[in-house]
Structures are given as C-alpha cells and as structure tokens.
N, C-alpha and C positions, 0 to 999 in steps of 0.2 A: 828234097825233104825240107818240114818248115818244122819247128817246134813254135809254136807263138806262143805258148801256156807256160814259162819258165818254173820247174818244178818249186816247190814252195810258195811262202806267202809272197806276193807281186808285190814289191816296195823297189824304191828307188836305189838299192846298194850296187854294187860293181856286181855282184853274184845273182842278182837276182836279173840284173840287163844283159850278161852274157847267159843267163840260162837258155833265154831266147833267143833262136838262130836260122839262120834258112843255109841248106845245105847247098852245092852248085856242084854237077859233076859232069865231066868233061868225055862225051862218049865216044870221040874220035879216038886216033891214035896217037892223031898230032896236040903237040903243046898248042893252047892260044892263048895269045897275050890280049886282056881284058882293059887296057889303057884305054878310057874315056866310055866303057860302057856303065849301066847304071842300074841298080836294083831299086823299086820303088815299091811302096804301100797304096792302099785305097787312099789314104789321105793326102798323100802327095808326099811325105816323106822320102826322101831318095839319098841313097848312097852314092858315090861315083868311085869307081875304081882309077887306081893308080897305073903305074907298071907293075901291073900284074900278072904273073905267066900260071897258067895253070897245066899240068901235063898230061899227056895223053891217059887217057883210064883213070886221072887223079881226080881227086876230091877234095873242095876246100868247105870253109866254115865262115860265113860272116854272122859273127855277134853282135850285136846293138852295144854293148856297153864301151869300158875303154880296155886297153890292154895292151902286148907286144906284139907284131904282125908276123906272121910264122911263111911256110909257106902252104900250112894247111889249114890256118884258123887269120881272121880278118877283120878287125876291131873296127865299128863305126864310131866310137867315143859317145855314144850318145846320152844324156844323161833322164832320159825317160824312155820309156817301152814303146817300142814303133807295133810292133803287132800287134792285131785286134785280139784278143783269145778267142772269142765266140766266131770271127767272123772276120776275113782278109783277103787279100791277097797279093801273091807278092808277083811281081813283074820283071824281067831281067831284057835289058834290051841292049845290042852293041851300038859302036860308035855312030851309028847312020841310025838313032832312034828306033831299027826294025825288034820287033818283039821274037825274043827268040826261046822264051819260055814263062811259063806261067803256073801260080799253084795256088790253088783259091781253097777255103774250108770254112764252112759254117756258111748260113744263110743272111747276107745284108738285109738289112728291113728296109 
C-alpha cells in the first residue's frame, strides 16, 4: 500500500512528510532480512535499507520524513515529499537489483 497524498495541506513539516508512506508486507512465513535492498520513485529517488528483518506475515511502514526506526515504521529522513500525489510509482527491489514488487497510481503524462 502507498499513501503519496499525506493527509492535510503538503508542506514541508516532519507531519506532513511522514503522512506519506508506502507500506511493504512480508507474505511468506519466514522473516527476511532486507539489508541492501532498495525502494525507489519514478524520479529516481531511492531509499536503501539497513539490517533490516521483517517477519513472517509482518508489515512495516517507510515514511519519507525523519523520526525513530521501529520495527514496524521506517524513517527516510527526507526533507521533501518523494511521492508524486497525482501520479508514481514506487518500486522495491533486493540485493541483486531483481524487482520484487511494484505499485504504481495516477497516469504519468
């Protein structure tokens, strides 16, 4: 799941860049640990994950803005809105570059 439209007016605060998020959920049973894979925009924008374990049937949260890393929410620190509102997509690929999922919404012109 993606929220790119962070509720309220789109300004630069800490509230309004974690409104924005793309959700990531794990449909195996087994944990996987996400060190060196990468979430990226149309733009080229790109997150890279840490050691990161996510677990079986879990679900984590990467927000754009800053914050504490949980192990169910995921601070990019970023200090502007990586999602398009109108129009994205977000891309999640593992360590070997292979695309392992994708969520696209609105029509690029």
């Amino acid at each position: 799941r993606v929220q790119a439209d962070a509720p309220g007016r789109d300004d630069r605060s800490n509230r309004s860049l974690n409104g924005e998020w793309v959700e990531i959920r794990n449909t195996t049973r087994q944990p996987v640990n996400l060190r060196g894979w990468t979430l990226r925009d149309s733009d080229g924008n790109r997150y890279r994950f840490n050691d990161v374990r996510i677990g079986g049937r879990a679900t984590i949260r990467i927000h754009t803005g800053s914050g504490r890393d949980t192990r169910t929410d995921l601070f990019q620190g970023k200090r502007d809105h990586v999602w398009d509102n109108r129009a994205d997509t977000a891309t999640l690929r593992d360590d070997r570059n292979r695309t392992v999922d994708t969520e696209s919404w609105g029509r690029r012109r």
